[in-house]
C-alpha positions in Angstrom: 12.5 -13.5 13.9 12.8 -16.4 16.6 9.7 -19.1 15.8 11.2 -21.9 17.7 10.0 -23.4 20.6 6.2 -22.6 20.4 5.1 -23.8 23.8 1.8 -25.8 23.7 -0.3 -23.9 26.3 -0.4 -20.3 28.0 0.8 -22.1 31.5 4.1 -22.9 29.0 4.3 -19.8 28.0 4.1 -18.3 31.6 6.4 -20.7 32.7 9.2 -19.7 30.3 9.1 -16.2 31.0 8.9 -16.4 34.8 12.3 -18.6 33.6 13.9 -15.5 32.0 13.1 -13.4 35.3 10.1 -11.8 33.0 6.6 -11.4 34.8 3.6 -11.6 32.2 1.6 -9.3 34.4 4.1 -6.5 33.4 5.0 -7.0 30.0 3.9 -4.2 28.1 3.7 -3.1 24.3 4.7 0.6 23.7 5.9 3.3 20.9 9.7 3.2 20.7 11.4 6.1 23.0 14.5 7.3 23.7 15.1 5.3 26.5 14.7 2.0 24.9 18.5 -0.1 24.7 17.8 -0.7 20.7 21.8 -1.3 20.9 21.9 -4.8 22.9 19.3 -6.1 20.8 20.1 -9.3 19.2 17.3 -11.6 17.1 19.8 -13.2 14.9 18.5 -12.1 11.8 21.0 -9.6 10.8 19.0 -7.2 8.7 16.2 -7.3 12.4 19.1 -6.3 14.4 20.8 -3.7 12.4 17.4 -1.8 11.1 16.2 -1.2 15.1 20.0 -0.2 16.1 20.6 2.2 13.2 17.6 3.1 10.9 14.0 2.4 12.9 14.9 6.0 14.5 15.2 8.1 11.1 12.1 5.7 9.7 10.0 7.1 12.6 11.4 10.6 12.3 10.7 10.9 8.5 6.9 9.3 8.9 7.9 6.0 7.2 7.2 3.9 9.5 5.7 3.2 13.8 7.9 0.8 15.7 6.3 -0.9 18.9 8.5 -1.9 21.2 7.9 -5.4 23.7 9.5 -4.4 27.5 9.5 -6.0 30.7 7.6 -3.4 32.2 6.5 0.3 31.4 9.5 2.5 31.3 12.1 -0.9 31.2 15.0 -0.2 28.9 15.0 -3.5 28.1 13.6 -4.0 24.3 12.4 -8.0 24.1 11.0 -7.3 20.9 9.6 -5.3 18.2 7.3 -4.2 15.4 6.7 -1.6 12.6 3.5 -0.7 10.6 3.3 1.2 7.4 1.0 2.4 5.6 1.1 0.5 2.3 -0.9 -0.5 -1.3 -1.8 -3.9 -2.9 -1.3 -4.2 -6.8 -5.0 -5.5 -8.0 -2.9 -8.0 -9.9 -1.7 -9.8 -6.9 -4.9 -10.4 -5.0 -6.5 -14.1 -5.8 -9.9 -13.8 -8.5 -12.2 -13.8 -5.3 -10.8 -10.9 -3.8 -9.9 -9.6 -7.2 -13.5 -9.3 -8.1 -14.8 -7.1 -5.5 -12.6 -3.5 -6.5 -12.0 -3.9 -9.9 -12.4 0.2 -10.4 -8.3 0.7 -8.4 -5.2 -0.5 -9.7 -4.0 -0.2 -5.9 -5.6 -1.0 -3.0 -5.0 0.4 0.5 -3.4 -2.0 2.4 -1.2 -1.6 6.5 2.3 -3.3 5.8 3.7 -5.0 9.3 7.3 -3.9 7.8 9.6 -5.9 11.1 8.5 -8.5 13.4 11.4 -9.7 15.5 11.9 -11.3 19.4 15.8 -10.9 21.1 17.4 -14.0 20.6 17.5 -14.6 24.9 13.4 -14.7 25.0 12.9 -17.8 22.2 10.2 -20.6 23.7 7.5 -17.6 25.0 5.6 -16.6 22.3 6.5 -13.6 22.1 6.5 -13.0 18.3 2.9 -14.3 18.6 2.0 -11.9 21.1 3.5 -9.1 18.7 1.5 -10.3 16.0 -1.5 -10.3 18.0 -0.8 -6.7 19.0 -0.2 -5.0 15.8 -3.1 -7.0 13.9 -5.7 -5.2 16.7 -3.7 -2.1 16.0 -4.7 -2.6 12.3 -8.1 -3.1 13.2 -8.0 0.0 15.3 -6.3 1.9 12.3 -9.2 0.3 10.1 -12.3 2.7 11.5 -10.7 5.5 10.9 -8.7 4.9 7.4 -9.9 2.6 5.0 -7.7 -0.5 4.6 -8.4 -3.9 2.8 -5.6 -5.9 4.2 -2.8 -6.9 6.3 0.7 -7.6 4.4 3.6 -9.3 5.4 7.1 -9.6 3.5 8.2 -12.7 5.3 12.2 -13.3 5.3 12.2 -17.2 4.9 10.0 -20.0 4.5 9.9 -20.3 8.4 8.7 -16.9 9.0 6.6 -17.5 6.0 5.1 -20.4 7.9 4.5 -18.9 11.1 1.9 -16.1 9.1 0.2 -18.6 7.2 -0.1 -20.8 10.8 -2.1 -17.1 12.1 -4.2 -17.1 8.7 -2.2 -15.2 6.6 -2.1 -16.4 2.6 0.4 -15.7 -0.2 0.1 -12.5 -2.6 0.0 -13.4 -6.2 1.8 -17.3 -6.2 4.5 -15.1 -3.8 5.0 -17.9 -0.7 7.4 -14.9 1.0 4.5 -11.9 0.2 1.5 -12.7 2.5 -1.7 -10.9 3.8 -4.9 -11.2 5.6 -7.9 -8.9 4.8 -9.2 -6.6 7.5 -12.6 -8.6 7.4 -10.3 -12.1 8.7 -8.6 -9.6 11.6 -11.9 -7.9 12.6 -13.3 -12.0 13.0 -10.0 -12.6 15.0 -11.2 -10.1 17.1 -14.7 -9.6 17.5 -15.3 -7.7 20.9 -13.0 -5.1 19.8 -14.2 -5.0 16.7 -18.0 -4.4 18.2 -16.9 -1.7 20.6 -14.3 0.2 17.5 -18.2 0.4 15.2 -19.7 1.0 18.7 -17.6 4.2 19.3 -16.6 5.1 15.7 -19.4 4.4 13.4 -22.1 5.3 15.8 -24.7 6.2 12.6 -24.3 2.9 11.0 -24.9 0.8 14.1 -28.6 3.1 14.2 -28.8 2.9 10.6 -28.8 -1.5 10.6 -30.9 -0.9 13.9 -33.6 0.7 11.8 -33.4 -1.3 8.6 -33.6 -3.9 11.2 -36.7 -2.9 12.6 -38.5 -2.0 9.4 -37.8 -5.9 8.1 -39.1 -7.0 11.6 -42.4 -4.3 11.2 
């Protein structure tokens, strides 16, 4: 994962990518395809490269995991970066006492696991790792209305990636500073308008059901 550079505005950002001969209008986040270069990939991290050139295929194939890939545009070969989501559990032992408290009745709690997070090595300075994030954290929120999940896990690789989840909100799992999460209630604030219009469209019954209750209070 590149974390360097963090530009200071969105102009910055911009700026950076127009630099790289990327246009920000046309940057697009897709599923991994056939057509995607996976082999000129290069973050730096060696496990990051190796896992998109010669396993995120069979992972996908086998259900184990859903890689989103960053491109210049739709249909570019180009991958700038990428993603996976899992689906994953939480030990009840290595949530904090407040959380802790609230499902005492599982040992395991459902949980999404953002597996890979990693940005080529020729796009550091444009935010792109944080416009990743940002993607698959709606996507989890999306994933949320329709399959119960409590939280958002990270297995950071170093005390810098570490610091770039806990920067978004993320905190460490049970004293671990590398194991990180964020429960679905902290994304869903994150993102409020979608969240609104995901009950809006999915949970249709208890929007009218707090309408009522609503009412009858008011009445």
């Amino acid at each position: 994962m590149n974390l360097s550079d963090k530009p200071a505005n969105p102009t910055d950002k911009s700026a950076r990518l127009r630099a790289l001969g990327l246009d920000p209008t046309h940057i697009v986040i897709e599923p991994l395809a056939s057509h995607h270069d996976r082999a000129a990939f290069s973050c730096g991290e060696p496990s990051l490269d190796d896992y998109i050139k010669t396993k995120v295929k069979q992972d996908v194939k086998r259900q184990l995991a859903r890689c989103s890939i960053l491109a210049p545009e739709m249909g570019n070969a180009r991958v700038l970066g990428y993603y996976t989501l899992s689906a994953h559990t939480i030990g009840l032992e290595e949530l904090d006492e407040v959380s802790r408290n609230k499902p005492q009745a599982y040992p395991a709690l459902p949980a999404i696991l953002v597996g890979r997070l990693a940005v080529d090595n020729r796009c550091q300075g444009a935010r792109l790792c944080w416009l990743l994030m940002m993607h698959a954290l709606r996507t989890c929120l999306e994933i949320s209305f329709q399959t119960a999940t409590m939280s958002v896990v990270v297995d950071a690789l170093h005390e810098k990636a570490a610091s770039f989840y806990t920067d978004l909100g993320f905190a460490p799992l049970d004293n671990d500073a590398l194991r990180l999460h964020m429960l679905i209630g902290t994304v869903a604030r994150m993102f409020p308008k979608q969240a609104n219009a995901l009950r809006k469209i999915l949970h249709p019954y208890i929007i009218k059901a707090e309408e009522n209750a609503a009412a009858a209070r008011i009445g």
